[in-house]
C-alpha positions in Angstrom: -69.0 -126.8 -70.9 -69.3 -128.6 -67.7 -68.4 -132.2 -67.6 -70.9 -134.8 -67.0 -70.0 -136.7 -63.6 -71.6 -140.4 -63.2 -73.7 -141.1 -60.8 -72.5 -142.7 -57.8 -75.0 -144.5 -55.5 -73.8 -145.8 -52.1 -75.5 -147.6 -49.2 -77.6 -145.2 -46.7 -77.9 -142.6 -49.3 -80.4 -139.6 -49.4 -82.8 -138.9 -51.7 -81.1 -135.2 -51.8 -77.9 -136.7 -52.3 -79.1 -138.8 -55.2 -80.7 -135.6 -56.4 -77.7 -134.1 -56.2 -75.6 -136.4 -58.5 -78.3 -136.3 -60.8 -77.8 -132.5 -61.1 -74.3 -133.0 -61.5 -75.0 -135.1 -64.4 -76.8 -132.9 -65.6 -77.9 -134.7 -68.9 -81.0 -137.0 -70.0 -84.5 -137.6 -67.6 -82.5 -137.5 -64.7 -80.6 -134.2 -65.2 -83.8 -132.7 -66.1 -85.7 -134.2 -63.4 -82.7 -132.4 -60.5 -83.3 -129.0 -62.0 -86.7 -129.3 -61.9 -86.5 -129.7 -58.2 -84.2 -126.9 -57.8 -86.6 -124.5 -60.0 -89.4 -125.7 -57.6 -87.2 -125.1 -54.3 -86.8 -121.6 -56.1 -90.5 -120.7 -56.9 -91.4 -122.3 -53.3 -88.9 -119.7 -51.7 -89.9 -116.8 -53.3 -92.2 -115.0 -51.6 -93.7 -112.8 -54.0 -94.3 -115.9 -56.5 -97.5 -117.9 -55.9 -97.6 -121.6 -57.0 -100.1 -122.8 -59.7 -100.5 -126.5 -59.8 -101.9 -128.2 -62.4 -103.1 -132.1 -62.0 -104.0 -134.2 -64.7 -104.0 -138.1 -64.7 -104.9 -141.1 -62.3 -102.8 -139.8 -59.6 -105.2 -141.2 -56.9 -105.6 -144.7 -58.4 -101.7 -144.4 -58.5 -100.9 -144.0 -55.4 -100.1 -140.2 -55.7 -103.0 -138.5 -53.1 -100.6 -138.9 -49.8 -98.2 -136.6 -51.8 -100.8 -134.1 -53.3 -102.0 -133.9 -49.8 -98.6 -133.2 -48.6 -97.8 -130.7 -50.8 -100.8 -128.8 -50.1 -99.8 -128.7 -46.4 -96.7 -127.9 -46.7 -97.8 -124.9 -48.5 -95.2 -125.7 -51.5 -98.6 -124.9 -53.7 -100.8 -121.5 -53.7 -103.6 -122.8 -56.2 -104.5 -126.0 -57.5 -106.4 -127.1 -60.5 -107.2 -130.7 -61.1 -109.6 -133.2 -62.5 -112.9 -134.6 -61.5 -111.6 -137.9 -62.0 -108.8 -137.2 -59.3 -111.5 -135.6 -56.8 -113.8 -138.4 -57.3 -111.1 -141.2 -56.4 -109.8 -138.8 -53.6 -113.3 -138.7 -51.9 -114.3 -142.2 -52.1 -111.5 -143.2 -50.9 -111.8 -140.7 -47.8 -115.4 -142.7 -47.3 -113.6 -146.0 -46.8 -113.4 -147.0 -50.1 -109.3 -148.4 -51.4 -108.0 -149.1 -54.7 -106.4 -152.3 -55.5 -103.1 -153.4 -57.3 -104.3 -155.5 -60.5 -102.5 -156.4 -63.7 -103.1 -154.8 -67.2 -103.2 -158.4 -68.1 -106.6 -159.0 -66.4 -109.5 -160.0 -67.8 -111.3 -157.0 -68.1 -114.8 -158.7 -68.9 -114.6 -160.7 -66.0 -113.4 -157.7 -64.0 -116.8 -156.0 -65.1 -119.0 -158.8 -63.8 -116.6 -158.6 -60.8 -117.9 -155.4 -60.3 -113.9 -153.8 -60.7 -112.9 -151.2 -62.9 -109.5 -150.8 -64.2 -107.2 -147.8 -64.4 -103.9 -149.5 -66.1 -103.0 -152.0 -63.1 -104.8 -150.5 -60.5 -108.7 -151.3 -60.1 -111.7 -149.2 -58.6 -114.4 -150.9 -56.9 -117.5 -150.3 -58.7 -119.4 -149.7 -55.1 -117.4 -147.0 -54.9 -120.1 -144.8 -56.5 -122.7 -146.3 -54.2 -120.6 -144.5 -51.2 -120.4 -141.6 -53.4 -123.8 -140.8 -54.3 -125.2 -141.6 -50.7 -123.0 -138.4 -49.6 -123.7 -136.1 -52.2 -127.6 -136.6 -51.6 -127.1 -136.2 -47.8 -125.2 -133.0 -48.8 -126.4 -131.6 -51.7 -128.7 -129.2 -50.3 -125.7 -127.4 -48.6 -122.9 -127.7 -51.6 -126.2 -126.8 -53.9 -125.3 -122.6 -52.7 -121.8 -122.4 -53.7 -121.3 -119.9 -56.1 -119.4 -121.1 -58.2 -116.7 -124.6 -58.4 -114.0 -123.4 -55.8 -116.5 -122.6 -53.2 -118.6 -126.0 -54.3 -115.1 -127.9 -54.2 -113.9 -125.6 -50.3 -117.6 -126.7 -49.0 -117.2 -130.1 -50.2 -113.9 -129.8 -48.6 -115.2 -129.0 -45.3 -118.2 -131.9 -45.1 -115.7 -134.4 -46.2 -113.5 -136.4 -43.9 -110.1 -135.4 -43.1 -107.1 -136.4 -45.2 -108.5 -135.7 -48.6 -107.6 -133.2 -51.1 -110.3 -131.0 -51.0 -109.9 -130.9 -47.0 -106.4 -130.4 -47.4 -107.3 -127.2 -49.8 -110.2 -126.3 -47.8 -108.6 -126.0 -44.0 -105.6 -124.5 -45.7 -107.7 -122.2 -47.3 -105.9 -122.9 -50.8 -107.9 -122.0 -53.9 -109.0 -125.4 -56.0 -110.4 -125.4 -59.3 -112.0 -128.2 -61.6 -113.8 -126.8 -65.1 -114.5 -129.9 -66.2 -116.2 -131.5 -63.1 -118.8 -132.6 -65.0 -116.6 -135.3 -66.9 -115.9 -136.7 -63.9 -118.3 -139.3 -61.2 -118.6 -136.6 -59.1 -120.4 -134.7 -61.8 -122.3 -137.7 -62.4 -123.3 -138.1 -58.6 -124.6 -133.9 -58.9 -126.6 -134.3 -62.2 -128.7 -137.2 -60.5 -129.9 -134.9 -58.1 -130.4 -132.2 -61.0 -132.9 -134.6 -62.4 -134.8 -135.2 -59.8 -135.7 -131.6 -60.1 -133.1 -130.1 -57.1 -131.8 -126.9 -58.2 -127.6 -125.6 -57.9 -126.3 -121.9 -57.7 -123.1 -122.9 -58.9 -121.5 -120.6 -62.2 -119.6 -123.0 -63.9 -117.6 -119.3 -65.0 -117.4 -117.3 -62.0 -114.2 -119.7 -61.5 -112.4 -117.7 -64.3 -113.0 -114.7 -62.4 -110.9 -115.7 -59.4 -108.3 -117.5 -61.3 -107.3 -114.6 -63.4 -107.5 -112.3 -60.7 -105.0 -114.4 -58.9 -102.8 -114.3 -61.5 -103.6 -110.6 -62.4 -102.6 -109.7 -58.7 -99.6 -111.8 -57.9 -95.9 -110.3 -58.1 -95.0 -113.4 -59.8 -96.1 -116.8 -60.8 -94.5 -120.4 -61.1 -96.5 -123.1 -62.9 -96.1 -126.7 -62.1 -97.7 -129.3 -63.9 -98.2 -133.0 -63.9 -99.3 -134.3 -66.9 -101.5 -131.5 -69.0 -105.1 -131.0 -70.5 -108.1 -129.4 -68.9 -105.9 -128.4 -65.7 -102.6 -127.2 -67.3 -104.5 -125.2 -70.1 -106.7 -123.6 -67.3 -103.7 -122.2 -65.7 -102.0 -121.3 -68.8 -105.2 -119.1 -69.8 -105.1 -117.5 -66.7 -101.5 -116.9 -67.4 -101.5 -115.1 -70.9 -104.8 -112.9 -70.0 -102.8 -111.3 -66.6 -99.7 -108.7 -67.4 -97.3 -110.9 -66.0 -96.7 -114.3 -67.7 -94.8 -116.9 -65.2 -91.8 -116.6 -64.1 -91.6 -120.1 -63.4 -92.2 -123.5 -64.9 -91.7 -127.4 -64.5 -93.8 -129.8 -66.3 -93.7 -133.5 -65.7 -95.4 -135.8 -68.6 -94.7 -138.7 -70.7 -96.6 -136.8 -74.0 -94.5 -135.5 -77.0 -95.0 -132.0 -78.3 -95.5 -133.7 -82.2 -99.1 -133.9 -81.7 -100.0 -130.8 -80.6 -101.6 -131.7 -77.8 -101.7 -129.4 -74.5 -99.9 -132.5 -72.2 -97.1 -132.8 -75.0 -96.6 -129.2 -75.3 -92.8 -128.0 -73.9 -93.4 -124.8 -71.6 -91.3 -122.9 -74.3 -94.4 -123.0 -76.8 -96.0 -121.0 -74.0 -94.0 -118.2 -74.5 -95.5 -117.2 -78.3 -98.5 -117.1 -76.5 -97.5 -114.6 -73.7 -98.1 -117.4 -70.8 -94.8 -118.0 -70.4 -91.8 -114.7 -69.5 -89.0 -115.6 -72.3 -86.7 -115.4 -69.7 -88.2 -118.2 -67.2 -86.1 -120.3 -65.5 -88.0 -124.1 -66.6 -87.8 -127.1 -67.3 -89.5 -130.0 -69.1 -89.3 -133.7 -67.7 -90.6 -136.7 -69.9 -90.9 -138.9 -66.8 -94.2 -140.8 -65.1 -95.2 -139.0 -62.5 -95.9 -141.6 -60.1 -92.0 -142.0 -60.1 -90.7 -138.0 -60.1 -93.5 -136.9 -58.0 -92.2 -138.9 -54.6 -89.0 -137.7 -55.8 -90.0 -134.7 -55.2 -91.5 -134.2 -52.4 -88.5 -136.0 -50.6 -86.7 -133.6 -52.2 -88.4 -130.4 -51.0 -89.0 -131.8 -47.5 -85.9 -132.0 -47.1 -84.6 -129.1 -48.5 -87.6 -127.0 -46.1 -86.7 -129.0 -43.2 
């Protein structure tokens, strides 16, 4: 058994020095959070493996989208699946929108008359989807083609300012995926234009099709998720129905497996259902993912440097 040596923090130190004497504690959050990092440098280096990332949760409203954008440019991810929610915060931000640092102590029924809405202790300015709906109309007719999500979310990419996630997936040429972006204000903003009678070419199920195929042709696979639901289980899918299950795996989340929920699930339960090899190298961490995602990157960047 190896010992478990405290962690020493000292003035001017590096975040892949602290990551390093968390690794050489080895134990708790922070132990788990160091491997993580290392499985990730691992995945990242292998060149047969490509990286599925999975991102669920207010990661935009949290401050996250510099480092989703960052990891798409560094090419530390192959394929990303995220939320409508995400994608809508991403793009009105990129059309001069911000989010604001709140309290979840506010008032939240004067915030509605304020016209703010509030994720936790960030808040959304309801105008937000006045920005949004005046660029989906002026673009509709062209994202209105697509085939099917990815090449709806890569054209959307392409029309949409710089510094955004969907630019960041569309000049890098990186495969993104959103099944449920109807449940999102983006999927709001294309249904008004569906009820005014304009038509859409976009298969809601052709997406599946890629996915898998991705998966089906790959060497290897690594999954990397923050938080879980609709994106994690979409990669998982993709996963069990390929011959080879991921090799492999960090999840970040704050959920407990008790439930049986998908974002509480531990990688492990993957492996009953053939998404996961039984001898993965992975790693669960029950951390928020506004705090181990800079972690991180820092890490990696680093590391790559």
């Amino acid at each position: 058994m190896k010992v478990v040596k405290h962690i020493k923090v000292y003035s001017n130190m590096k975040v892949n020095e602290l990551v390093k004497a968390m690794n050489e504690a080895g134990v708790m959050q922070a132990g788990k959070l160091a491997k993580a990092i290392n499985i990730l440098e691992k995945m990242i280096k292998d060149k047969d493996c490509k990286v599925f990332f999975g991102l669920a949760g207010a990661m935009v409203p949290g401050g996250m989208k510099q480092i989703i954008i960052d990891l798409l440019e560094e090419k530390y991810i192959d394929v990303l699946v995220t939320t409508g929610a995400n994608l809508t915060h991403d793009l009105g931000e990129s059309l001069g929108y911000s989010h604001y640092q709140g309290s979840e102590k506010m008032d939240d029924a004067l915030l509605r008359k304020k016209g703010y809405n509030r994720v936790y202790n960030s808040l959304m300015p309801n105008k937000i989807y006045v920005g949004l709906e005046k660029f989906i109309n002026k673009n509709f007719d062209e994202l209105s083609r697509a085939n099917n999500v990815r090449e709806f979310l890569w054209t959307l990419g392409k029309l949409a300012p710089k510094n955004t996630i969907v630019s960041a997936c569309y000049h890098n040429k990186i495969p993104i995926f959103c099944p449920a972006i109807s449940d999102s204000g983006l999927g709001l903003m294309i249904w008004n234009n569906l009820v005014k009678g304009k038509k859409i070419n976009v298969n809601m199920f052709e997406d599946l099709k890629e996915i898998i195929e991705i998966a089906w042709t790959t060497k290897k696979s690594g999954v990397f998720y923050v938080g879980g639901g609709t994106p994690k289980n979409y990669i998982q899918q993709a996963m069990q129905f390929s011959p080879k299950n991921a090799t492999y795996g960090v999840q970040i989340t704050t959920d407990i497996e008790d439930y049986g929920g998908s974002s509480g699930a531990p990688l492990k339960e993957g492996i009953s259902w053939g998404k996961l090899n039984p001898n993965a190298n992975y790693v669960d961490v029950r951390c928020d993912a506004t705090i181990a995602l800079p972690i991180i990157l820092a890490a990696l960047k680093d590391k790559f440097k």
